[in-house]
C-alpha positions as CSV (number, residue, x, y, z in Angstrom):
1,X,0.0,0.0,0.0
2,X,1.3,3.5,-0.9
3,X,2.3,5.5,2.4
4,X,0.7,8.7,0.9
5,X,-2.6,6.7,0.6
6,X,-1.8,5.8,4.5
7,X,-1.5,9.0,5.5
8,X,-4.6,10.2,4.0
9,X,-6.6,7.9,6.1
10,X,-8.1,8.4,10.1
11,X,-6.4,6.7,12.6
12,X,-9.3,4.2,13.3
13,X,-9.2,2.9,9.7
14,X,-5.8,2.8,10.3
15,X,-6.2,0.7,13.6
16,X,-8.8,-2.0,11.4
17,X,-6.2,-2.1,8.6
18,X,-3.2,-3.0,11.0
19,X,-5.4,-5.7,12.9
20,X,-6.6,-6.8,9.1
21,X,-2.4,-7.3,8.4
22,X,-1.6,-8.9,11.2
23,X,-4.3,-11.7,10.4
24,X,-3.2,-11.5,6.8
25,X,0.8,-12.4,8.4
26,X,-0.6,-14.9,10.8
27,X,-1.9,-16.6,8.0
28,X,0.8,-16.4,5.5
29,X,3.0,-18.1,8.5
30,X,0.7,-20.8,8.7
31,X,0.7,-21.5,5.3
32,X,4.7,-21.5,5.2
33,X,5.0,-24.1,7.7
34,X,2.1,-26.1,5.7
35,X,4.1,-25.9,2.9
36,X,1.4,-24.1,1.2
37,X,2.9,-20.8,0.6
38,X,3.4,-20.2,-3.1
39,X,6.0,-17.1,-2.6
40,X,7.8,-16.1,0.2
41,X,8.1,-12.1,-0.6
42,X,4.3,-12.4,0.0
43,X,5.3,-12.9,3.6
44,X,8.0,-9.8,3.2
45,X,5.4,-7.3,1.7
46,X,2.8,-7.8,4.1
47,X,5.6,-7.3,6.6
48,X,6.4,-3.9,5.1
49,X,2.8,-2.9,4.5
50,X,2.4,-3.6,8.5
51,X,5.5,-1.6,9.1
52,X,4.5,1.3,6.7
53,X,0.9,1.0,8.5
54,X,2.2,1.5,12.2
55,X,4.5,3.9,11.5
56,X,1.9,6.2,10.2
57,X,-0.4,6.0,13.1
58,X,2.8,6.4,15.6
59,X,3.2,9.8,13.5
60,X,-0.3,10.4,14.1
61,X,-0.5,9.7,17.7
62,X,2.3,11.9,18.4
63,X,0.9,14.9,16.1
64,X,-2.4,14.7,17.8
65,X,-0.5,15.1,21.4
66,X,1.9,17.8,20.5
């Protein structure tokens, strides 16, 4: 997901997305150890995307404080 298109969104949708990626990872892990997972960067862009996502709303909490 494009971090401009992160920013642009409220920091409860961002809260529903990050929950929604850390199911999506859960499951890509499962599926690894299943031997189920047809690529492995799938794994490593949900990982970013969950990065990207929780940075944003860091940068959001800390603008809403100051």
């Amino acid at each position: 997901m494009k971090i401009e298109k992160l920013r642009e969104m409220a920091p409860e949708a961002l809260t529903t997305l990050e929950r929604e990626q850390r199911e999506r990872i859960f499951k890509l892990r499962f599926q690894h150890s299943m031997g189920q997972l047809e690529s492995s960067a799938q794994k490593r862009t949900s990982k970013r995307d969950l990065a990207r996502t929780l940075t944003i709303a860091s940068e959001k909490r800390r603008a809403a404080k100051a």
